[in-house]
C-alpha positions as CSV (number, residue, x, y, z in Angstrom):
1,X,0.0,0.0,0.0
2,X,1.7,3.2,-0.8
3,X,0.5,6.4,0.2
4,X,1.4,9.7,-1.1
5,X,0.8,12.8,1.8
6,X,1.7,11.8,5.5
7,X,0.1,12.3,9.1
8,X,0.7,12.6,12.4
9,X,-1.4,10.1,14.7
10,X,-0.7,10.6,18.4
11,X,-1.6,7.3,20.8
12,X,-1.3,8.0,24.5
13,X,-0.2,4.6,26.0
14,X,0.9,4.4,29.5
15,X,4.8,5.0,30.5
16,X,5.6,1.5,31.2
17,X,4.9,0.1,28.4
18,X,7.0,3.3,26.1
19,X,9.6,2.1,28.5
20,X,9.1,-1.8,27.4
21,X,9.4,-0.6,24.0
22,X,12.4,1.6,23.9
23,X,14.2,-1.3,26.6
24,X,13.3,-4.1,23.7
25,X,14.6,-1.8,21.0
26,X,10.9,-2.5,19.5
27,X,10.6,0.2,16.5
28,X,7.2,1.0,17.7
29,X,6.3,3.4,15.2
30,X,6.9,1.4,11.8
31,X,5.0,-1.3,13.9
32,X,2.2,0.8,14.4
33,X,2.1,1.9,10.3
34,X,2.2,-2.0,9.2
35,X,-0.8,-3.0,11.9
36,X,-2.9,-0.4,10.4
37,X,-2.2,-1.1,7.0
38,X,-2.6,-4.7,7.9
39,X,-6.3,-3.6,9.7
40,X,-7.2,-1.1,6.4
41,X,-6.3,-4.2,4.0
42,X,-8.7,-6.4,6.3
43,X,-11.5,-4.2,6.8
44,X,-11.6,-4.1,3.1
45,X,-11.5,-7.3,2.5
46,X,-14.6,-7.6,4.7
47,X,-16.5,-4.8,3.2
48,X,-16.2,-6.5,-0.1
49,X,-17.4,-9.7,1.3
50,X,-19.9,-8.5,2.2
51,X,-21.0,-7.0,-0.5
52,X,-20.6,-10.2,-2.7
53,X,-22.7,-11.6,-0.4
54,X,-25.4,-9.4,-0.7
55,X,-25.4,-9.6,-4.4
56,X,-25.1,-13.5,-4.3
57,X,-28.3,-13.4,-2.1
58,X,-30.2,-10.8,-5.1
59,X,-29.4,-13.1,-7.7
60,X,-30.2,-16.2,-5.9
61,X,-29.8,-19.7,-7.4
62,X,-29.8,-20.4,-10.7
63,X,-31.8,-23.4,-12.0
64,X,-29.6,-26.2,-14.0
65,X,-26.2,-26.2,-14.9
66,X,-25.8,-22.6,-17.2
67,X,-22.2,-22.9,-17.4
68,X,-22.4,-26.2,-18.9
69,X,-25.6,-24.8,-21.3
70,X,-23.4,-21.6,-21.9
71,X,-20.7,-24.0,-22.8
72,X,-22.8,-26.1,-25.3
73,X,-24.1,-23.0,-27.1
74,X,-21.0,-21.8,-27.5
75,X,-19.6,-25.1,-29.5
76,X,-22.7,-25.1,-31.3
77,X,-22.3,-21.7,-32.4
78,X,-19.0,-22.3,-34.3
């Protein structure tokens, strides 16, 4: 995911756990970056899920095998 403009999100987290961070040498705020792209890339994911599903459920089933009939007319056509 690459993102042109940058911003600055501020987390308030409590001091021991900054100091757990900076003692493990944790890079903390590239971390942060790849969770939420990680969380945007899922979210999506979902939403368009969900929307399939709601079209599926428009559609509905489909009586017989059309692939198979789309197939056939297709030979037949040639």
């Amino acid at each position: 995911m690459v993102f042109t403009l940058s911003v600055v999100i501020s987390v308030r987290i409590p001091q021991e756990l900054k100091q757990a961070l900076d003692s493990l040498g944790i890079d903390y705020s590239s971390e942060i970056r790849r969770f939420l792209e990680s969380l945007v890339r899922r979210k999506l994911l979902e939403r368009a899920l969900r929307r399939a599903e709601e079209i599926r459920k428009k559609i509905g089933r489909i009586s017989g095998n059309l692939s198979a009939e789309i197939i056939r007319e297709d030979r037949d056509s040639r």
